[in-house]
C-alpha positions in Angstrom: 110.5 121.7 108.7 112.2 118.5 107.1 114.7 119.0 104.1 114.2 115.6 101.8 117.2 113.7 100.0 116.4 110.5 97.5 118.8 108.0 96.8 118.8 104.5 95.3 118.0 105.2 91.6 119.7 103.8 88.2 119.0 101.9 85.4 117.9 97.9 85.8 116.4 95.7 83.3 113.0 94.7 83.3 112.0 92.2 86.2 114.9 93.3 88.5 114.6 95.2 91.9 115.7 98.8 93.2 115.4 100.3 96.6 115.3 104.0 96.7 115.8 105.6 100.3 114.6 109.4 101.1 116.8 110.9 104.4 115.3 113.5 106.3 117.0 116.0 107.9 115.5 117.7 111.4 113.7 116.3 114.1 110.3 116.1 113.5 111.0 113.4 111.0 108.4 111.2 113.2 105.5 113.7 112.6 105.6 113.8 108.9 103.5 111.6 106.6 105.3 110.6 103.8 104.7 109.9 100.1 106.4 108.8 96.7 105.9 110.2 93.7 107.3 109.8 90.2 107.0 111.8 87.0 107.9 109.9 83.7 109.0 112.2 80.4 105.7 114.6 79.0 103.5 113.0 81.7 102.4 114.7 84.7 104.0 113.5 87.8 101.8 111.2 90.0 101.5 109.5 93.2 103.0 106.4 93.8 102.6 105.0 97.4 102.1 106.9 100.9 102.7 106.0 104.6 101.5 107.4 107.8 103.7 109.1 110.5 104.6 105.9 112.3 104.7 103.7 109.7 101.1 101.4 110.9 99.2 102.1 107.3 100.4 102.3 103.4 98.6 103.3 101.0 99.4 102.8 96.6 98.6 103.5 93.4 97.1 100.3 91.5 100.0 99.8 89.3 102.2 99.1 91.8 100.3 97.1 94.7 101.8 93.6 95.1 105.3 95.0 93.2 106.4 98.4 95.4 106.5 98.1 99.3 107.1 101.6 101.1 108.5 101.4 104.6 110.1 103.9 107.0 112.9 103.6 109.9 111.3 107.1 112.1 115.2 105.9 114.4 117.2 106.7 111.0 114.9 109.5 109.6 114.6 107.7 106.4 111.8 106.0 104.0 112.1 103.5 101.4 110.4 102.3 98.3 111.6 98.8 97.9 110.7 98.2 94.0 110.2 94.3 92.5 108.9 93.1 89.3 110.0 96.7 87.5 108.7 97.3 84.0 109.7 99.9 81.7 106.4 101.8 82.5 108.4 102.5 85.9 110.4 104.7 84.4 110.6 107.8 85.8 112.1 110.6 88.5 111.0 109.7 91.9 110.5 111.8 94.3 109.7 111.8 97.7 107.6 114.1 100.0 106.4 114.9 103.4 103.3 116.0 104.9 103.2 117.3 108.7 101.1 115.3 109.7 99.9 112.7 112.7 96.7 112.0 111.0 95.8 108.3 109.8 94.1 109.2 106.7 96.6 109.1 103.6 97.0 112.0 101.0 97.7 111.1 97.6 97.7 114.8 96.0 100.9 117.0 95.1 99.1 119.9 96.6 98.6 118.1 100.3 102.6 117.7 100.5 104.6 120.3 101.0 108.0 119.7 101.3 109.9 117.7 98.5 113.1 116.0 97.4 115.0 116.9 94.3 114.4 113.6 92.5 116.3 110.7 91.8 116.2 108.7 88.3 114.9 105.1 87.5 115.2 103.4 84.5 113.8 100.6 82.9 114.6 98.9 80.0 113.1 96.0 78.1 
């Protein structure tokens, strides 16, 4: 079992950039898919952008194709959400979660993860 920690988050004006890491701790890291998910204020909390176990597919939410760019470093135990173009609809808590898994099709439901970060904030404004 993987514990998940976020980091990266703040506040940035519309347009600007943010990169928000999520460190793993244990060593099976490598065998965990991995997801993003946010949750902005009286809205249910929804999937943002997923990656397989060793990084070869991605997979994202319309809203963010072409803006968000998930990666992972399986050496440091860590993913990323590199974040472009933000609008204020991005705001939100992010959160990231994992999924042991090896298999090459991508989850993109709460209920299929089942370990979580605590959730780091991003915010937007105009």
């Amino acid at each position: 079992q993987v514990q998940l920690v976020e980091s990266g988050g703040g506040s940035v004006q519309a347009g600007g950039s943010l990169r928000l890491s999520c460190a793993a701790s244990g060593r099976t890291f490598s065998t965990y898919s991995m997801g993003w998910f946010r949750q902005a204020p009286g809205k249910e909390r929804e999937f943002v952008a997923a990656i397989s176990w060793n990084g070869l597919y991605t997979k994202y939410t319309d809203s963010v194709k072409g803006r968000f760019t998930i990666s992972r470093d399986n050496a440091k135990n860590t993913m990323y959400l590199q974040m472009n173009s933000l609008k204020p609809e991005d705001t939100a808590v992010y959160y990231c979660a994992g999924r042991n898994s090896v298999s090459y099709y991508l989850r993109d439901a709460e209920s299929d993860f089942g370990t979580w970060g605590q959730g780091t904030q991003v915010t937007v404004s105009s």
